[in-house]
N, C-alpha and C positions, 0 to 999 in steps of 0.2 A: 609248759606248753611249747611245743615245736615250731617254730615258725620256718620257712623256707626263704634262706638269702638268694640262691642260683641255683640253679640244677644247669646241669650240662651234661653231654655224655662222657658217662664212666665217673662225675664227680657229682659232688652234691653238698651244699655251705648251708648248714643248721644253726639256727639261733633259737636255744633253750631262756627260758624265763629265770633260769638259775643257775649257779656253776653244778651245783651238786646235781640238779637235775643232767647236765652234760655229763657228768663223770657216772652217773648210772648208766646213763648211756652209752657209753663207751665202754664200760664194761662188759654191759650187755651183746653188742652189736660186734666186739674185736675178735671172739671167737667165730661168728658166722662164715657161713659160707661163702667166698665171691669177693668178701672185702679185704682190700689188695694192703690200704692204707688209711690212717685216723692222724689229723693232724690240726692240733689245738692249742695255743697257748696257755699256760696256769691260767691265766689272771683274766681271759676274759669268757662268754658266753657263745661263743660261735665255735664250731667245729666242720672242719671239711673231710668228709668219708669219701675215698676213692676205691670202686669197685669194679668186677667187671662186667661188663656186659652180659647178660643172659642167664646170670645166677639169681641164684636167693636174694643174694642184699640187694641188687637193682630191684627186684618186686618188693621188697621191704620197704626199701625209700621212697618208693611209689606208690607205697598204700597209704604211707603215715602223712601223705600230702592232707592239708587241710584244706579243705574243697568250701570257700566265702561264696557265701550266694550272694546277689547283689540287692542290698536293702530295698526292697518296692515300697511305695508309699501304700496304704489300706486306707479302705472308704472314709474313713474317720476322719484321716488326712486330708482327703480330697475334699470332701466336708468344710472342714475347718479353714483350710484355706480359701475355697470360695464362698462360701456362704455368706462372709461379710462384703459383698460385691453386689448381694442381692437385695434391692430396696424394698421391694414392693412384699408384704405380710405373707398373703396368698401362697405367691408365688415363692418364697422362702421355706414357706411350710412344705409345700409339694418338692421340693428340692429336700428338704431335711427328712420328710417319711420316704424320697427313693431312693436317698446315699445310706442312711441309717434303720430302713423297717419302719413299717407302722406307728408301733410306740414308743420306739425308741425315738424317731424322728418328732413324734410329737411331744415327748415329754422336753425334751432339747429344744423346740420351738417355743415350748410354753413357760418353760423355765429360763432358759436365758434372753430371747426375747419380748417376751412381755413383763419380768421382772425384774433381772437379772440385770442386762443394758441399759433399762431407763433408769434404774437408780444407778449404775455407776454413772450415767449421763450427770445426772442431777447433782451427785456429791463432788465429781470434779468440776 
């Protein structure tokens, strides 16, 4: 896997998950087009490709960005973490079939608390 140490213009500092993955790498990438210069030590995982502007390797090392979405929590989540805030029966059930569906919410209402909690209540 590729990960991106810097990019800056005309360079860009790659961290591979392996050396052998850099050295295909570099194999790959030292004949293209636009890439000026590859400079890597043996011994470690990073490698810095400087190219130039407005060729091939610039849109190459711009595609192979890996683009992290940023984790959002899902209903479940939200659920889970409020749900034990809510005392009253009722009202936890109607909170549990609107974050989770109908039956879902209530099989989750009906199985953890009306059996599930009282007996870990009871056994600790």
């Amino acid at each position: 896997m590729i990960e991106y140490i810097s990019v800056s213009e005309g360079r860009a500092r790659l961290y591979f998950s392996t050396r052998e993955e850099r050295d295909l790498f570099m194999r790959g990438i030292r004949e293209m087009e636009g890439v000026k210069d590859l400079e890597g030590k043996e011994n470690t995982r990073t490698l810095l490709v400087v190219y130039s502007k407005g060729s091939f390797a610039e849109y190459f090392i711009n595609q192979i960005k890996i683009r992290r979405e940023a984790e959002r929590l899902s209903r479940e989540d939200i659920h889970f973490y409020l749900s034990y805030l809510i005392k009253h029966p009722a009202l936890k059930l109607l909170f549990s079939m609107a974050m989770l569906g109908s039956v879902a919410g209530l099989i989750t209402f009906g199985i953890c608390s009306m059996f599930l909690v009282p007996y870990v209540k009871t056994k600790l």
